[in-house]
C-alpha positions as CSV (number, residue, x, y, z in Angstrom):
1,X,0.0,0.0,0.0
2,X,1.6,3.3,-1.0
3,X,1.2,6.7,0.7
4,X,-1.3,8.6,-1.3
5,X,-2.6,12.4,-0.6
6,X,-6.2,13.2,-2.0
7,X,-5.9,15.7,-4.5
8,X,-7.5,18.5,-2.7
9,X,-4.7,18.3,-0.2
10,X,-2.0,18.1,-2.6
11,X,-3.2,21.2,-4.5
12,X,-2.7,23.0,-1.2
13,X,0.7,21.5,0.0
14,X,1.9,22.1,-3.3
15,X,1.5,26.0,-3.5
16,X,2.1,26.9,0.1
17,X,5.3,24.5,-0.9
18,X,5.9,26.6,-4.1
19,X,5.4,30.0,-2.5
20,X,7.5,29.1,1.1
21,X,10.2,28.2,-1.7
22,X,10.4,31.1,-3.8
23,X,10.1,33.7,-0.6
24,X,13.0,31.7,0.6
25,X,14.7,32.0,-2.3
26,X,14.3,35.7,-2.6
27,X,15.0,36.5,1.1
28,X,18.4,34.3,0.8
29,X,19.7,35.3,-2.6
30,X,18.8,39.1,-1.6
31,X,20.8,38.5,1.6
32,X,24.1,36.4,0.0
33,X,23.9,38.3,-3.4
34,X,24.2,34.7,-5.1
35,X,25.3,34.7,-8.8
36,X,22.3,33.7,-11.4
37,X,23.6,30.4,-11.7
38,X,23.1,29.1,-8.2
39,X,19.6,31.0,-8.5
40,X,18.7,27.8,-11.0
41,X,20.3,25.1,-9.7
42,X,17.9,26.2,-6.2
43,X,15.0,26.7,-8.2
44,X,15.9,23.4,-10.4
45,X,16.4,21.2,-7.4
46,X,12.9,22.8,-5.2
47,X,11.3,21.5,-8.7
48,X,12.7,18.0,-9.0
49,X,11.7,17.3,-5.0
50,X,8.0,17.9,-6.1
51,X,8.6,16.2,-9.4
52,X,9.7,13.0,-7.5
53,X,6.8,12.8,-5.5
54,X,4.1,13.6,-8.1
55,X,6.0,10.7,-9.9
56,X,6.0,8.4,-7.3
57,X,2.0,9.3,-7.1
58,X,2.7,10.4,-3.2
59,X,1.1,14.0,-4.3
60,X,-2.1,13.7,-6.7
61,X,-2.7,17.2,-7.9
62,X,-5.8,18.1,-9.6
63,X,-4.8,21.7,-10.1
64,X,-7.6,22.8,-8.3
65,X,-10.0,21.6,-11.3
66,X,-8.1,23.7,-14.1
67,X,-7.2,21.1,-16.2
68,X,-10.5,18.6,-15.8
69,X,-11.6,16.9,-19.3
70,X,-14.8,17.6,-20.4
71,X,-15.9,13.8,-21.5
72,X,-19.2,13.8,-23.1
């Protein structure tokens, strides 16, 4: 039995996730003055930890119902 988050859920960890990331990112990179470079290789690797989970179907997102089929 794998660890499965209901997609509701997983919309909501995913953008406070997202947005905890990127106001960390700002707040560091305004502190350090890191070069552009290290600025993607962050952003690349806060991107591939929520890659790897969707991938291993840990996080379900739904996007909030954006992207739902209309199946007649």
């Amino acid at each position: 039995m794998k660890f499965r988050i209901n997609p509701l859920t997983s919309d909501i960890l995913i953008s406070i996730y997202v947005l905890a990331t990127l106001y960390l990112r700002f707040k560091f990179e305004s502190e350090t003055y890191t070069s552009p470079m290290l600025s993607i290789v962050m952003g690349v690797c806060f991107v591939l930890i929520i890659w790897v989970l969707i991938k291993l179907k840990v996080l379900n997102p739904n996007w909030f119902g954006l992207l739902n089929s209309k199946k007649q």
